[in-house]
C-alpha positions as CSV (number, residue, x, y, z in Angstrom):
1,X,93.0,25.8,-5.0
2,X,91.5,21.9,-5.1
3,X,87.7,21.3,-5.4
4,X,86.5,18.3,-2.9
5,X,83.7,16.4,-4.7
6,X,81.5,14.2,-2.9
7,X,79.2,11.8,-4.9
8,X,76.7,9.2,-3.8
9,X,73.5,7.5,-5.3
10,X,71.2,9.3,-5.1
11,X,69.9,9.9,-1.3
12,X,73.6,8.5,0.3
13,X,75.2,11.8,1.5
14,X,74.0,12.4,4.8
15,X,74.1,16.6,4.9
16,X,76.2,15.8,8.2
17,X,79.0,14.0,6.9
18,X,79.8,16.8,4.5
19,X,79.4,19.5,7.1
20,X,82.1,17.5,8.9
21,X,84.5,16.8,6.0
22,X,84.2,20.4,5.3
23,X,84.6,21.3,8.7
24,X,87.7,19.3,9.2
25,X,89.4,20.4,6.4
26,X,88.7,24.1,6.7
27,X,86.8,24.5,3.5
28,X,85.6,27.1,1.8
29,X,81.6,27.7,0.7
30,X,79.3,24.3,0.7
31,X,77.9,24.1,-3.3
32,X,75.5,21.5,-2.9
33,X,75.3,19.8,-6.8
34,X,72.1,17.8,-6.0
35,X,71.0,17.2,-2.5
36,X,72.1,13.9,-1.0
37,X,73.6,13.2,-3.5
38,X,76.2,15.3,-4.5
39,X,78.3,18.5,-2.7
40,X,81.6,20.2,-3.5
41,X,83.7,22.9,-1.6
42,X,87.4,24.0,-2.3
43,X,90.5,23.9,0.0
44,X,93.9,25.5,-0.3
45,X,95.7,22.1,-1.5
46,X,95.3,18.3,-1.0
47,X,94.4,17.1,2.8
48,X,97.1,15.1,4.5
49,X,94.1,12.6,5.2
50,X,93.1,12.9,1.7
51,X,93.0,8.6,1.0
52,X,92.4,7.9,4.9
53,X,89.1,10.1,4.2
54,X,88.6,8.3,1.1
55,X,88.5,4.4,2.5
56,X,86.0,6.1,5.3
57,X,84.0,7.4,2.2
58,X,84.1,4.2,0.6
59,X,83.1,2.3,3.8
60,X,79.5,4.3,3.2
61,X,79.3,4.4,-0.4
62,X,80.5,7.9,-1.3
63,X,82.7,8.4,-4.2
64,X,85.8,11.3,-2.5
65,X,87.3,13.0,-5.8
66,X,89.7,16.2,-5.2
67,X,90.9,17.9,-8.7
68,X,92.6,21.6,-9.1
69,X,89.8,23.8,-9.2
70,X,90.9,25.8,-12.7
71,X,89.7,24.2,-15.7
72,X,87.4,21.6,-14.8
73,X,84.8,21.8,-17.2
74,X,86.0,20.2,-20.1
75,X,86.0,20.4,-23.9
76,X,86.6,16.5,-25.2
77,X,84.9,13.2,-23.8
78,X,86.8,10.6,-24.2
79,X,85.2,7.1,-22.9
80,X,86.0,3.7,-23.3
81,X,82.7,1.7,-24.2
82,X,82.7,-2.1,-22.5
83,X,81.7,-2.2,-19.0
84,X,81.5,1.6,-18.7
85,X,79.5,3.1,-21.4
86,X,77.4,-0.3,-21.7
87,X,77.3,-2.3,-18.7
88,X,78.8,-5.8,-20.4
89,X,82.0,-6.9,-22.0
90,X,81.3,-7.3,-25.5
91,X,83.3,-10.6,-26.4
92,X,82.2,-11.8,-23.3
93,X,78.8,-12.1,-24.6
94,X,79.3,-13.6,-28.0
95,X,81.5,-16.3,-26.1
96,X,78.4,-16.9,-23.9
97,X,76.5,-17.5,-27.7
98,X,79.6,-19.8,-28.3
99,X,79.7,-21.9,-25.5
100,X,83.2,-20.5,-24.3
101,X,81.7,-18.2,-22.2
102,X,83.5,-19.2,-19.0
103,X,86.7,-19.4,-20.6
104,X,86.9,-16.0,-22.7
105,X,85.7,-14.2,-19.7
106,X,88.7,-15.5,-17.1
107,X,90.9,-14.0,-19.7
108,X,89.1,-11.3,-19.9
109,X,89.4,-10.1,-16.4
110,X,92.8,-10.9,-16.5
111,X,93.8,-8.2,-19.3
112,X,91.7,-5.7,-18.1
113,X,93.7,-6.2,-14.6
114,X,96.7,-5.9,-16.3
115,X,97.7,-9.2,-15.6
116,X,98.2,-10.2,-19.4
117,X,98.8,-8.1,-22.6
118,X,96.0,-6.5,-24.2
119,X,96.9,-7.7,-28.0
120,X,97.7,-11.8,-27.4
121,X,94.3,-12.1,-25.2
122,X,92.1,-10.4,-27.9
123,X,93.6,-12.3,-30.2
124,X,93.3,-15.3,-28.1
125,X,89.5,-15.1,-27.6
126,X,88.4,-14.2,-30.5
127,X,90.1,-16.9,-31.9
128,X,87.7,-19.2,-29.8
129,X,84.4,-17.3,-31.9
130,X,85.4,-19.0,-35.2
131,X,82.6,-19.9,-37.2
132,X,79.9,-17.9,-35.5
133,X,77.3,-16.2,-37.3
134,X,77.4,-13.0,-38.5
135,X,74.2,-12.0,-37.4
136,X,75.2,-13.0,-33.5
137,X,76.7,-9.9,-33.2
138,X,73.1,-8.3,-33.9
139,X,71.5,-10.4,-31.8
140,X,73.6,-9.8,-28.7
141,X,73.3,-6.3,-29.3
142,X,69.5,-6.5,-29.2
143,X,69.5,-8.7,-26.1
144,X,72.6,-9.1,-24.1
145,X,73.4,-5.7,-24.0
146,X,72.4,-2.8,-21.7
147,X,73.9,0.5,-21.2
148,X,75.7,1.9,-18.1
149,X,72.5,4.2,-16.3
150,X,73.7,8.2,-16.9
151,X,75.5,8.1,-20.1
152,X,73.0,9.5,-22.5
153,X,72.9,12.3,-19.7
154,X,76.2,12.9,-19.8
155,X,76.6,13.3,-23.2
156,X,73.5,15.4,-23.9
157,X,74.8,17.5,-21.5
158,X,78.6,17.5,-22.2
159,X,77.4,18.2,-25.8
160,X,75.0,21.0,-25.1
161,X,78.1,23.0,-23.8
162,X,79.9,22.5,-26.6
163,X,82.1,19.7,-26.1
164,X,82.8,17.1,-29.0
165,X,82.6,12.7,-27.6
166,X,84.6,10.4,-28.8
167,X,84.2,6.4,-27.9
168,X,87.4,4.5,-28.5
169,X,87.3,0.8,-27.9
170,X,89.5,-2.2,-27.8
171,X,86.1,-3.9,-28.8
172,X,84.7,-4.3,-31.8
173,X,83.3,-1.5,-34.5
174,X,79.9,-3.5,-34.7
175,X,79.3,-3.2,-31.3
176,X,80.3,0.8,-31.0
177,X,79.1,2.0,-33.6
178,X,75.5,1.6,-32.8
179,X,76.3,1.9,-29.0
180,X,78.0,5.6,-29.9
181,X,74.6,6.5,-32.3
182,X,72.7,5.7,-29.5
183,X,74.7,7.7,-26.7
184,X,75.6,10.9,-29.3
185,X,78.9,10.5,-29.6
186,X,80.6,12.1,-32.6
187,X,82.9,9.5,-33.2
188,X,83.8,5.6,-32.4
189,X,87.1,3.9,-33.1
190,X,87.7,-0.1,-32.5
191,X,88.8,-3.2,-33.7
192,X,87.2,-5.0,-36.6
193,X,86.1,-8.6,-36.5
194,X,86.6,-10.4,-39.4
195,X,84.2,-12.5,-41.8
196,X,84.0,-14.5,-44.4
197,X,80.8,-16.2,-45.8
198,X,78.7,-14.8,-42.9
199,X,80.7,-16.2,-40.4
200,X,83.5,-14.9,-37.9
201,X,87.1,-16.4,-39.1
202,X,88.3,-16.1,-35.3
203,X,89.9,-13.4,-36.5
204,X,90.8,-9.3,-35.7
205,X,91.8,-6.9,-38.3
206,X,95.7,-5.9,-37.4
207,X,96.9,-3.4,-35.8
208,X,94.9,-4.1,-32.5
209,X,93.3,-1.0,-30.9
210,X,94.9,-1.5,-27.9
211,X,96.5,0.8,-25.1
212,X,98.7,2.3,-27.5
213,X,95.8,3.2,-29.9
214,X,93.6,5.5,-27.1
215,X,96.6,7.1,-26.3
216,X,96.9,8.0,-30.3
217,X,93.4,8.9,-30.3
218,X,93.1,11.6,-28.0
219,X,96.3,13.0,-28.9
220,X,95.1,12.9,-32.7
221,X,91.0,13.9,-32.1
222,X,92.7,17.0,-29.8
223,X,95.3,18.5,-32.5
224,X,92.4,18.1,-35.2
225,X,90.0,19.9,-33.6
226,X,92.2,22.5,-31.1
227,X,92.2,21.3,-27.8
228,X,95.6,20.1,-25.6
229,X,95.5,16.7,-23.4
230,X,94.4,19.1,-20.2
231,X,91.0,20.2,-22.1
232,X,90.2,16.1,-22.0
233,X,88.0,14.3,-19.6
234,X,88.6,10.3,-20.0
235,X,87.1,7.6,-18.4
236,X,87.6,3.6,-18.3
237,X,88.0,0.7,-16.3
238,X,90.6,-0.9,-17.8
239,X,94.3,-1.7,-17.8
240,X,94.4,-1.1,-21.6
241,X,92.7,2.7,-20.6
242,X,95.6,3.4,-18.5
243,X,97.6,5.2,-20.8
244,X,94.8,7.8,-22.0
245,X,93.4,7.9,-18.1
246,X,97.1,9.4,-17.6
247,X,97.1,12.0,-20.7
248,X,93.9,13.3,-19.9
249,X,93.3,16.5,-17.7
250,X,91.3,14.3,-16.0
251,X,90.9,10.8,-15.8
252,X,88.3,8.7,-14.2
253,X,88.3,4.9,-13.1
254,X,85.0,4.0,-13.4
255,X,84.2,1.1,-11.4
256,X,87.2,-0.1,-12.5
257,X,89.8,-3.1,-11.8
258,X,92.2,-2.8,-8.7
259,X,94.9,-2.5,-10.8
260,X,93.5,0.4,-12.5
261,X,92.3,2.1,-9.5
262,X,95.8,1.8,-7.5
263,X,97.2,4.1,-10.6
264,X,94.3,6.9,-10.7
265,X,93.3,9.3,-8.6
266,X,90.0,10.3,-9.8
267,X,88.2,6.9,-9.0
268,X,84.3,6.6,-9.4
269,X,83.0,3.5,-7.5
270,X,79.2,4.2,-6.5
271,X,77.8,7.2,-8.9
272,X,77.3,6.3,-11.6
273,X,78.0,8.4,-15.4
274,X,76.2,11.7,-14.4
275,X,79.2,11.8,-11.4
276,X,81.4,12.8,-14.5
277,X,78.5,15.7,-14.7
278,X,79.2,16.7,-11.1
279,X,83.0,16.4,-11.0
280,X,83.1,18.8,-13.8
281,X,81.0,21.4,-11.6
282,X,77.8,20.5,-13.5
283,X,74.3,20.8,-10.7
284,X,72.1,18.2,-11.5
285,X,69.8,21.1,-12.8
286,X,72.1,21.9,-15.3
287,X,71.5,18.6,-16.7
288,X,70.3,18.0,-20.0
């Protein structure tokens, strides 16, 4: 059996379109998760529609996820942090401090489309944040940066059910460790910046947390603490979050580049964290 999720802010799921989605695909009993805004039913395996339904759904701003129905609440969060966990890319902002901003983020949105490898454009841009403060970091923290609206939701309620979070990053440590005390996570792994003399060198402590690295991580954070790939929920936006999207029982694009998008299947455009809540079979009054 396959569980058909349908997800919109909150308000956008008209109780007709559903009835005919349903309808049309033969399903079986109508859960709403949180009226208007989120309904799932099952159906004996994937519609031969299924992505011609899924552009109409996009055309009025629902989110169309189908998943296999057995183990779908799961035991591990894994979530990249920049742009989906906080709403900004980390570098981009301290390039913005250093008058590179421009530049650093074209590269940016190169990488994360897969257009360029991870390692050489991190090295690459933070090359062009030599001799920046220290304390910039802080500062952009404080006031450049905003989190991604459902996260602390989705972790408090995640958590509550017994599931451990870990935020892995192909940012930077100062930036996730406070964003992952913030959110609850149990753990955050990224790159280091390097300093000397209160200023950035321009430099990353080797080896890059890269694509590679997430991969690592949720394969190492499951064997330690007794889970398999399948127990996993992962989500990103990335080209570097490919690799872990793939490994994971379930992987979600959040928001997330065309490239990324054209290789998942679970693919979260309009809802935004709390969807993860309601793909996992969550109503929004089991919410934390």
């Amino acid at each position: 059996m396959q569980v058909v999720t349908l997800i919109a802010p909150a308000g956008g799921l008209p109780d007709s379109f559903v009835a005919d989605l349903r309808a049309r695909w033969t399903g079986g009993p109508l859960r709403w998760l949180a009226p208007q805004e989120a309904a799932e039913f099952e159906v004996e395996s994937e519609p031969a529609d299924l992505w011609t339904a899924w552009e109409a759904c996009q055309g009025q701003g629902i989110d169309l996820l189908l998943q296999p129905a057995v183990n779908r609440r799961k035991r591990m969060l894994l979530a990249d942090m920049d742009s989906t966990m906080i709403q900004q890319e980390c570098i981009d902002e301290l390039a913005v401090v250093a008058g590179v901003g421009e530049h650093v983020a074209a590269i940016t949105a190169r990488a994360m489309n897969g257009e360029i490898g991870f390692e050489g454009a991190l090295r690459e841009r933070v090359a062009l944040l030599k001799d920046l403060p220290e304390t910039v970091v802080a500062e952009v923290l404080r006031d450049r940066i905003t989190y991604m609206p459902g996260g602390a939701t989705l972790l408090a309620t995640m958590k509550a059910h017994g599931a451990h979070a870990v935020l892995v990053s192909g940012g930077f440590l100062s930036f996730a460790r406070p964003v992952a005390a913030h959110l609850g996570f149990d753990e955050a792994r990224a790159n280091t910046l390097l300093s000397a003399n209160g200023r950035l060198t321009g430099e990353v402590a080797e080896p890059i947390l890269g694509r590679e690295a997430k991969v690592a991580a949720l394969e190492e954070v499951t064997a330690r603490i007794g889970l398999g790939p399948q127990d996993v929920l992962a989500v990103g936006d990335g080209a570097n979050d490919l690799g872990m999207l793939r490994l994971a029982g379930a992987g979600v694009a959040l928001h997330a580049k065309p490239a990324v998008q054209a290789e998942c299947r679970l693919r979260v455009n309009h809802g935004d964290l709390t969807a993860l809540l309601y793909l996992q079979g969550y109503a929004r009054e089991d919410f934390a």
